[in-house]
C-alpha positions as CSV (number, residue, x, y, z in Angstrom):
1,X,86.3,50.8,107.5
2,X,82.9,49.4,106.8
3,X,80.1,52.0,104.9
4,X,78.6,52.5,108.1
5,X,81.8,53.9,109.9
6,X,82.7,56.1,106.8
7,X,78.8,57.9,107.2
8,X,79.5,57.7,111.0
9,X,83.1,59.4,110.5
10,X,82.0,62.3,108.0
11,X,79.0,63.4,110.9
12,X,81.5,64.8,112.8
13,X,83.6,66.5,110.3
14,X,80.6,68.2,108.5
15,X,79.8,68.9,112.2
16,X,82.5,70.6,112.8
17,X,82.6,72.3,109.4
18,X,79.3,74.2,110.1
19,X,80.6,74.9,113.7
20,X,83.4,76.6,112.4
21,X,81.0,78.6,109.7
22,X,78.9,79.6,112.9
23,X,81.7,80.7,114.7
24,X,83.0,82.5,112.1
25,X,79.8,84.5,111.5
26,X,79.4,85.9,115.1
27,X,83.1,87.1,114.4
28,X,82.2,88.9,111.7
29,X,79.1,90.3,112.8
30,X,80.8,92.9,115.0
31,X,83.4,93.9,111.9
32,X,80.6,94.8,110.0
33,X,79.0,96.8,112.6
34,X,82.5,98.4,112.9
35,X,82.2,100.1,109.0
36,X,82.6,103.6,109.4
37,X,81.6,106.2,106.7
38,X,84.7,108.4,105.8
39,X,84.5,111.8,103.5
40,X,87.0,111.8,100.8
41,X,88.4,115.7,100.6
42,X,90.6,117.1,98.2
43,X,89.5,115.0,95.7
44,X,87.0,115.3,93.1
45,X,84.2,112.8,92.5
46,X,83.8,111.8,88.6
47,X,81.3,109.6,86.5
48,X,83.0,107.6,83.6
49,X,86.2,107.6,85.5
50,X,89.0,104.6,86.9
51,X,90.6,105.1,89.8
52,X,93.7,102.9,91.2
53,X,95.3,103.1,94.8
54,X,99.4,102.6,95.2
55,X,101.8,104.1,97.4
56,X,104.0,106.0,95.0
57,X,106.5,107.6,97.4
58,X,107.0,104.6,99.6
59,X,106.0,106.3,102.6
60,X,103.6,103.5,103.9
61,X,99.9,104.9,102.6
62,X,98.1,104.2,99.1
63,X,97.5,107.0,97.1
64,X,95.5,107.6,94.4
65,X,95.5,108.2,90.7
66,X,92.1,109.2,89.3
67,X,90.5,109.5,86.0
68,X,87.1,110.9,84.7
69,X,84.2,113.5,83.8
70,X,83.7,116.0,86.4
71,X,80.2,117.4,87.6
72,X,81.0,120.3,85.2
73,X,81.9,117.9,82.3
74,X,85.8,118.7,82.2
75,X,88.0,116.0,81.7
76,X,90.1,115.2,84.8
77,X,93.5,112.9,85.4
78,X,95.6,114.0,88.9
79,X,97.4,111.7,91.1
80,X,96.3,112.2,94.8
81,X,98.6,111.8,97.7
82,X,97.5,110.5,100.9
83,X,97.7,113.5,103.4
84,X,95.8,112.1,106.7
85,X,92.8,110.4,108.4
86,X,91.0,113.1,110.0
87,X,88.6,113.0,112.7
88,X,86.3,115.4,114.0
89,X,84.7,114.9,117.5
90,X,80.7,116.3,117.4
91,X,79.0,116.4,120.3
92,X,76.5,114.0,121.3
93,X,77.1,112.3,118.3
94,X,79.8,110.0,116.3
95,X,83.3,111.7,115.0
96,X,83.1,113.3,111.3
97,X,86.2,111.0,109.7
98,X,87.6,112.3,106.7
99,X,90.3,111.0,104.7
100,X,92.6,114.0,103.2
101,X,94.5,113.9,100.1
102,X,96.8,116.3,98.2
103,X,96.8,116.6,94.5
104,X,100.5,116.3,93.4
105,X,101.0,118.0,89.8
106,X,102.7,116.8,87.0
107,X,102.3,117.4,83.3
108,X,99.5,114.7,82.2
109,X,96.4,114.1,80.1
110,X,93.0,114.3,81.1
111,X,91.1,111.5,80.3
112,X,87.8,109.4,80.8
113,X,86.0,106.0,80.0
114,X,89.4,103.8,80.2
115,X,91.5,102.2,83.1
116,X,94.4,103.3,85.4
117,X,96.6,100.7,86.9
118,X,99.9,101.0,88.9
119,X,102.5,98.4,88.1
120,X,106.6,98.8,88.1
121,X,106.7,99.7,84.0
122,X,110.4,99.8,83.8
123,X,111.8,97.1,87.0
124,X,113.2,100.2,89.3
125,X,111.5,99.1,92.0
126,X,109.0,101.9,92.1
127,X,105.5,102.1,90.8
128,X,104.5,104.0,87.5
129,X,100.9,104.5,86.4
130,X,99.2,103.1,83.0
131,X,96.2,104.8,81.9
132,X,94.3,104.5,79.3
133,X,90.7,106.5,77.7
134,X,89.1,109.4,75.9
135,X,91.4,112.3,75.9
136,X,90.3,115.9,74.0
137,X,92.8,116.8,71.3
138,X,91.0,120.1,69.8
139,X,88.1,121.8,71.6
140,X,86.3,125.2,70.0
141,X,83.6,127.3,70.9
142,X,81.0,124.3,68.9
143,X,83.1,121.7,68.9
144,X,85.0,119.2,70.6
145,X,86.9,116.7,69.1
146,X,88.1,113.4,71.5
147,X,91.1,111.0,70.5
148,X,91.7,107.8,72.6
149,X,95.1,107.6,74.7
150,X,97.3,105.4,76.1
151,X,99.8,107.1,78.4
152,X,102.4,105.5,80.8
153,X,104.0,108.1,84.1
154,X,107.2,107.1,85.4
155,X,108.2,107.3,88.5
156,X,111.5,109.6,88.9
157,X,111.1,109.1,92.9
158,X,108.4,111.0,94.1
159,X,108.0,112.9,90.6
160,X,106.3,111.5,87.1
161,X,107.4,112.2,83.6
162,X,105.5,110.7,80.6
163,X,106.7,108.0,78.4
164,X,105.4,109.8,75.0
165,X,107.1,106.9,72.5
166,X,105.9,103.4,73.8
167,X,104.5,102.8,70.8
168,X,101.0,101.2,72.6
169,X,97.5,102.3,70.5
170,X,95.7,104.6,72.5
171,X,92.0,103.3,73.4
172,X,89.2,103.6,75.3
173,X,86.2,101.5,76.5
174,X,89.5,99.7,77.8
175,X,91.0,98.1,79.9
176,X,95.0,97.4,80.1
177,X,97.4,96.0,82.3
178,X,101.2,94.4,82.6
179,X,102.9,92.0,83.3
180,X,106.0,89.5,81.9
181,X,104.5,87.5,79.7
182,X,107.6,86.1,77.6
183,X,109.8,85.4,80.5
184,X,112.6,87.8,79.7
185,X,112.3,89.3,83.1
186,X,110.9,93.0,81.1
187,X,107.6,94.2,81.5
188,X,105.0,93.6,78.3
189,X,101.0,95.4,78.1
190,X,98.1,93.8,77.2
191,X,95.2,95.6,76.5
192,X,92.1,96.1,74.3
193,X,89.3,98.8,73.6
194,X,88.3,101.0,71.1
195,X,91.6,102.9,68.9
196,X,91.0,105.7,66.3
197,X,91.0,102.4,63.7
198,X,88.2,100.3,65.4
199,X,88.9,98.2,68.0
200,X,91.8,96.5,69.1
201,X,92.9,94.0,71.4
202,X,96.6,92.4,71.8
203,X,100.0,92.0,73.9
204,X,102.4,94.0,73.3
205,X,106.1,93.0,74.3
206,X,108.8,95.5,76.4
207,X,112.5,96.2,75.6
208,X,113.3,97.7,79.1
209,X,113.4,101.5,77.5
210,X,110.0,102.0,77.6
211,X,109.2,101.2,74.2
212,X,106.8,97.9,73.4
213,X,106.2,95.8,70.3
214,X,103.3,93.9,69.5
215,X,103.8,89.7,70.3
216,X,103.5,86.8,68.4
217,X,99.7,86.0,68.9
218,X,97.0,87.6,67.0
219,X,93.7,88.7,68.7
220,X,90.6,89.1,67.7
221,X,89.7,92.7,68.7
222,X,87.6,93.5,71.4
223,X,86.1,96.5,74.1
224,X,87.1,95.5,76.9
225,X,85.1,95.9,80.3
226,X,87.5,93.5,82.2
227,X,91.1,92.4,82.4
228,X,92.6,90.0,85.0
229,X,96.0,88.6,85.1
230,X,96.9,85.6,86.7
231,X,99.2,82.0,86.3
232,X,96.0,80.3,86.3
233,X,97.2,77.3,85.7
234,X,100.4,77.2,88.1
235,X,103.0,76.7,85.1
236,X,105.4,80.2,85.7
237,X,103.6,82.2,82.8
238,X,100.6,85.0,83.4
239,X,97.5,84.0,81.5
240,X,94.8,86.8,81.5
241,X,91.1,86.6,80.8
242,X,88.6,89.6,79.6
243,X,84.9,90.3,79.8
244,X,83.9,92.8,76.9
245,X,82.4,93.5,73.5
246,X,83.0,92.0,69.4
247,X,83.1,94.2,66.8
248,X,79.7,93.4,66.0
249,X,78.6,94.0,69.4
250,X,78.4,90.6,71.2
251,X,79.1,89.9,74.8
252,X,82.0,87.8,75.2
253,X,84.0,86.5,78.0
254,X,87.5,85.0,76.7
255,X,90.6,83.2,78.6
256,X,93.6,83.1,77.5
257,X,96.7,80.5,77.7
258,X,100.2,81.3,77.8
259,X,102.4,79.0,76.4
260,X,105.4,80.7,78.1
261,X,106.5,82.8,75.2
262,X,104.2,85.4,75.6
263,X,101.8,82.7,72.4
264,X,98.2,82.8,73.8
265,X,95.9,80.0,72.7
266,X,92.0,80.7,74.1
267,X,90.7,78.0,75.9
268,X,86.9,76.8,75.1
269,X,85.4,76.6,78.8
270,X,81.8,77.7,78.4
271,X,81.9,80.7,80.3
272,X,78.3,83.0,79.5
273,X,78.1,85.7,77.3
274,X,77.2,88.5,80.1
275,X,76.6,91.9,78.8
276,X,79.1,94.1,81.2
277,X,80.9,91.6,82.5
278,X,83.3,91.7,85.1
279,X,85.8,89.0,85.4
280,X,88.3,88.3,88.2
281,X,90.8,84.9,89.2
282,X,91.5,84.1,92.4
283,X,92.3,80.8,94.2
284,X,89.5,80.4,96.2
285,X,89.7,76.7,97.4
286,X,93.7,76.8,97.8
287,X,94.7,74.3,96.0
288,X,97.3,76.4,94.4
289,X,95.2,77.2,91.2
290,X,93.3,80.4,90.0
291,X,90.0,79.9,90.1
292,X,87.4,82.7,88.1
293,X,84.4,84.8,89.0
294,X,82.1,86.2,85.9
295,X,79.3,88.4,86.7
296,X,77.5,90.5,83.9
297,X,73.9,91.4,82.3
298,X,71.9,88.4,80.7
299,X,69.3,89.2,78.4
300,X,65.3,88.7,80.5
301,X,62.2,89.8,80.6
302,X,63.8,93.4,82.7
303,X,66.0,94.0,79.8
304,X,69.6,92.8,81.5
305,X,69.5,90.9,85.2
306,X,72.5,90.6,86.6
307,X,74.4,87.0,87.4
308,X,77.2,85.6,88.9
309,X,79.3,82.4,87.8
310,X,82.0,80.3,89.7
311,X,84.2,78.3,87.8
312,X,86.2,76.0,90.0
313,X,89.9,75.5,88.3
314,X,90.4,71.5,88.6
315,X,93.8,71.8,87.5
316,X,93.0,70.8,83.9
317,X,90.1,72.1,83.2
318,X,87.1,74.9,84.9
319,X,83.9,73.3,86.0
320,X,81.6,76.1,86.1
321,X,78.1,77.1,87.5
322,X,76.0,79.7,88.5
323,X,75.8,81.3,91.8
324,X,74.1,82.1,94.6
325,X,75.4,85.5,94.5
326,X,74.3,88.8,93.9
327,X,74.7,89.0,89.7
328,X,75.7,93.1,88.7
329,X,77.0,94.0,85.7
330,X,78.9,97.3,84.6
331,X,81.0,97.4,87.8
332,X,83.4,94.8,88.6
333,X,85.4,92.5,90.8
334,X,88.3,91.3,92.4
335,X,89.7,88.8,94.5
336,X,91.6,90.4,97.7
337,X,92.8,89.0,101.4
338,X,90.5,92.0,103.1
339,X,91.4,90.7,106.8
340,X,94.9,89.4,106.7
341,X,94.1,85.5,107.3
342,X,95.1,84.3,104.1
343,X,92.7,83.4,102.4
344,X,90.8,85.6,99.4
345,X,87.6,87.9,100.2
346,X,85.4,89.4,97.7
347,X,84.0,92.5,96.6
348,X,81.7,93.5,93.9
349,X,79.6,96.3,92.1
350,X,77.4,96.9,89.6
351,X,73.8,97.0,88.4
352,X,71.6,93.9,89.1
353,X,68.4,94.9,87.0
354,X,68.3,97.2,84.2
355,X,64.4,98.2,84.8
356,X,65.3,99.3,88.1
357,X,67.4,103.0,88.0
358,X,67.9,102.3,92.1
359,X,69.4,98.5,91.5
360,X,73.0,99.5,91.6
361,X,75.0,97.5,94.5
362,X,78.4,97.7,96.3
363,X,78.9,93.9,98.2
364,X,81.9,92.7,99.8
365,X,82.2,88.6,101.0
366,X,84.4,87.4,103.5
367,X,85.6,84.2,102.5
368,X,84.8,81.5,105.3
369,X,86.0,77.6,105.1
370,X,85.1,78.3,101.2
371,X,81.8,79.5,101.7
372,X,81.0,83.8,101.1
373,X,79.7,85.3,103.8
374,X,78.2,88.6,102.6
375,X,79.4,91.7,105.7
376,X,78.4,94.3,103.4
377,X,75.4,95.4,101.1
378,X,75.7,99.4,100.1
379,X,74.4,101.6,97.7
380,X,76.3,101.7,94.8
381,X,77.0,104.3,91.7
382,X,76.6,104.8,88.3
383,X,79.2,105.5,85.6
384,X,81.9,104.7,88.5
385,X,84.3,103.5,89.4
386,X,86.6,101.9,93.2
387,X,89.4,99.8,94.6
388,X,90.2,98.2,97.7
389,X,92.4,98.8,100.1
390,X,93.9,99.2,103.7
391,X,93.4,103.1,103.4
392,X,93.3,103.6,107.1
393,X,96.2,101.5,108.2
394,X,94.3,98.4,110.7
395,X,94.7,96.0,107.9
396,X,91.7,95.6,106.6
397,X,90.8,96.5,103.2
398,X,88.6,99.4,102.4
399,X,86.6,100.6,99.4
400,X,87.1,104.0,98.1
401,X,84.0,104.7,95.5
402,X,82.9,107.1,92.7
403,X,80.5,107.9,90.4
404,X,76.9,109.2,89.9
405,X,73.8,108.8,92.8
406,X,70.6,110.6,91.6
407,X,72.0,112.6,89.2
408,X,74.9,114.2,91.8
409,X,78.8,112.7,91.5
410,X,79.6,111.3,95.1
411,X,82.9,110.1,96.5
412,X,83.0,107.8,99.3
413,X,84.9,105.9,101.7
414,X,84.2,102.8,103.5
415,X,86.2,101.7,106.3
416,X,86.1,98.2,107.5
């Protein structure tokens, strides 16, 4: 085909590419007219907290295990059960909706300022919680004295016990998660933050009994503010990468390479050293490899200003820039399939300038022939913390958010 006929051939495609971006908008547009505003009752709103959404009993709806400060100050860890969605007709007006939850009671430790994650810690088939953050080990009448934890809850079918001998440090300003990382089919930990000997950061390898050793690479410690897990590069082993701080108090955002046997190499791509940062992988372009988001604070003239990176995984290497998307730091990310059609949606939270005490942003992007189409721009919270999920049961994923708004804890719902 002659120059000519290759221009004339690509009018139509790019034709139809923008088309189908049109298209795709005006479908959208009534979806995000659809959100709906739910109450969360039964559950507490927190600052400093984590919060993590599973469906522990298997009955079909996530529930939700929450950590944090309460409006009093208390320390506060319960698991939540979903009870119903709720809604009240008003007249003359839209329905109250209110999603309901049950606190189900177990002996646990009430914690702050770490993580929570649901994952299958000892391959029964049921999910168990890890948490990590500040617990209180000895309070008086003048003084209160705070240890960091690290706690695992099994799941006994419907009822949690504590694994007290896993041998993990406790930490907080943390972040942890699990996965196999040696291939041995049992389920290791990674995790880093702040232990009662400095910081710490490693992987730590499962027998199956619920006890973990540390592996075979040595890392150099960090507090974490992010931890994502993935197979970036398509090989059969989980890689992770983490947003957080040095010991000498430098932003850093690290990945990490698995060489199958649970040894990590960290791989020099260039990514910014964001204050805050959140970090998530995802394949955005599907071409069957993880790509990365990094968002985080950059030092400017406002103190920190938020920004956002892509880094496009090329199967050997990232190519990286920045975005046009909204930069926040001190929330964080992830990478989801909100709507069902396979391919990954967005959602992110956070800060975007320091100077500004009202700059704090919930987003969520629907992913559209590789371009985000922002359907949602909230207020966002302070000190908080959300996740993302079908809550209601129509398939699409909704945000359950906590934290502080003018100086009051809020806990909210959106429904999408």
């Amino acid at each position: 085909m002659t120059e000519s006929g290759l221009k004339n051939a690509a009018k139509p495609t790019a034709m139809r590419r923008w088309l189908a971006i049109f298209a795709c908008f005006l479908l959208v547009l009534p979806v995000a007219a659809q959100r709906q505003i739910a109450g969360v009752v039964g559950m507490p709103p927190v600052r400093f907290g984590a919060l993590a959404a599973g469906d522990f009993d298997g009955d079909g709806d996530d529930d939700v295990f929450l950590t944090g400060e309460l409006e009093n100050g208390n320390l506060h860890s319960a698991l939540y059960r979903f009870v119903e969605r709720r809604v009240t007709p008003i007249p003359n007006a839209s329905p109250k909706i209110d999603a309901v939850y049950q606190r189900v009671d177990f002996p646990k430790r009430d914690l702050k300022s770490g993580s929570v994650v649901w994952r299958d810690m000892n391959n029964d088939g049921a999910l168990d919680i890890l948490v990590t953050g500040l617990a209180i080990e000895e309070a008086t009448t003048t003084t209160v004295i705070y240890r960091p934890a690290t706690d695992i809850y099994i799941n006994g079918g419907g009822t949690f016990f504590i694994n007290g001998s896993s041998g993990l440090p406790g930490v907080h300003r943390s972040r942890a998660d699990a996965a196999d990382f040696n291939g041995d089919g049992l389920v290791d930990v990674v995790l880093g933050g702040e232990s009662d000997d400095g910081l710490v950061m490693g992987v730590w390898l499962g027998n199956g009994g619920g006890e973990f050793i540390p592996g075979p690479t040595s890392f150099e410690p960090l507090a974490l503010t992010s931890l994502d897990i993935s197979d970036m590069d398509d090989d059969g082993d989980m890689d992770f990468i983490v947003g957080g701080f040095t010991e000498s108090g430098r932003p850093t955002v690290r990945l990490f390479r698995n060489d199958g046997n649970a040894q990590f190499t960290r791989t020099e791509e260039g990514f910014p050293e964001l204050y805050f940062a959140s970090t998530a992988f995802g394949d955005i372009d599907f071409d069957n490899d993880s790509d990365i988001i990094v968002a985080g604070g950059q030092l400017a003239p406002t103190i920190l200003r938020g920004e956002t990176y892509v880094f496009r995984n090329n199967g050997t290497q990232f190519d990286g820039s920045r975005s046009s998307l909204t930069g926040l730091f001190g929330g964080g990310s992830f990478f989801r399939d909100m709507d069902g059609d396979r391919d990954l949606d967005f959602v992110t939270w956070g800060q975007s300038d320091l100077s500004n005490p009202e700059s704090q942003r919930l987003q969520v992007f629907e992913n559209i022939d590789l371009s985000f189409l922002q359907i949602a721009n909230l207020r966002g919270v302070l000190f908080g913390s959300l996740d993302w999920f079908d809550s209601d049961g129509n398939g699409r994923l909704d945000v359950l958010i906590t934290g502080e708004q003018e100086g009051s804890l809020v806990s909210t719902l959106y429904e999408f």
